[in-house]
N, C-alpha and C positions, 0 to 999 in steps of 0.2 A: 504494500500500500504506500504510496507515495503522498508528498505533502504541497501544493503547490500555492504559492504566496507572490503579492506584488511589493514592490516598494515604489512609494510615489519619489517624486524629483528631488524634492527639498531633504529627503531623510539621505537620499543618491547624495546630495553636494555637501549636506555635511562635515562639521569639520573631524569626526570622529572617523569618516572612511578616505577622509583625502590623502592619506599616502595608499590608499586600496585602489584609486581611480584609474592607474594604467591597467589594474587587470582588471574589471567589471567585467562579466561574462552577462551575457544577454541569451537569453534559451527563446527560441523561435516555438512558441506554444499555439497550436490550433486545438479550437472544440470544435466537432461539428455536429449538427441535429442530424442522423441519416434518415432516410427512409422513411418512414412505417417503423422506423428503430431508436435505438439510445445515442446516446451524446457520446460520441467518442471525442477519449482528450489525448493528444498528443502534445510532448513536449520536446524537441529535438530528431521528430523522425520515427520517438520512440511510441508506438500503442502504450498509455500509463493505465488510461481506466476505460470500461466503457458504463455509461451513471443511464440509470432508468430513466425514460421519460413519461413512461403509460400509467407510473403508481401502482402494476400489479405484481411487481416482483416479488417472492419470498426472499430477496438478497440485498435488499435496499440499504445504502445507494448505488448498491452496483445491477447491471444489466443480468440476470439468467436467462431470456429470452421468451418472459411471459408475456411481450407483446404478440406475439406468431398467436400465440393459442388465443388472447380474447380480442386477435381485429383492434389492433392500436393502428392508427390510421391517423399521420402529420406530413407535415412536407421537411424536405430536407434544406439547410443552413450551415453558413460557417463563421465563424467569428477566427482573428490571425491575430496574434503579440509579437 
């Protein structure tokens, strides 16, 4: 299970991470709504989670695939960092 957090600009410029500023790594994160399905989150390329969107899962907040069986029916989206 992974853990994924922002940090807004002002806490980035900081004077507690300014000798950190040459190395700031930035992770390229997409969610996307698929299908008829769940929100897959990517972070670097990497599959991290796939999160329920139907609310009928027994594994909540992750996906098992109880959308198939009761007809979850959405359109697909993507949101990029």
């Amino acid at each position: 299970m992974g853990i994924i957090f922002t940090l807004d600009q002002n806490f980035l410029n900081s004077k507690c991470l300014s000798s950190y500023k040459s190395t700031q790594i930035m992770a390229k994160i997409i969610i996307k709504a698929m299908k008829d399905g769940p929100c897959v989150v990517t972070v670097d390329g990497q599959k991290i989670a796939a999160l329920c969107r139907c609310g009928a899962s027994n594994n909540k907040p992750r996906c098992d695939g109880t959308h198939e069986k009761v007809g979850f029916k959405a359109d697909e989206s993507q949101i990029e960092a």
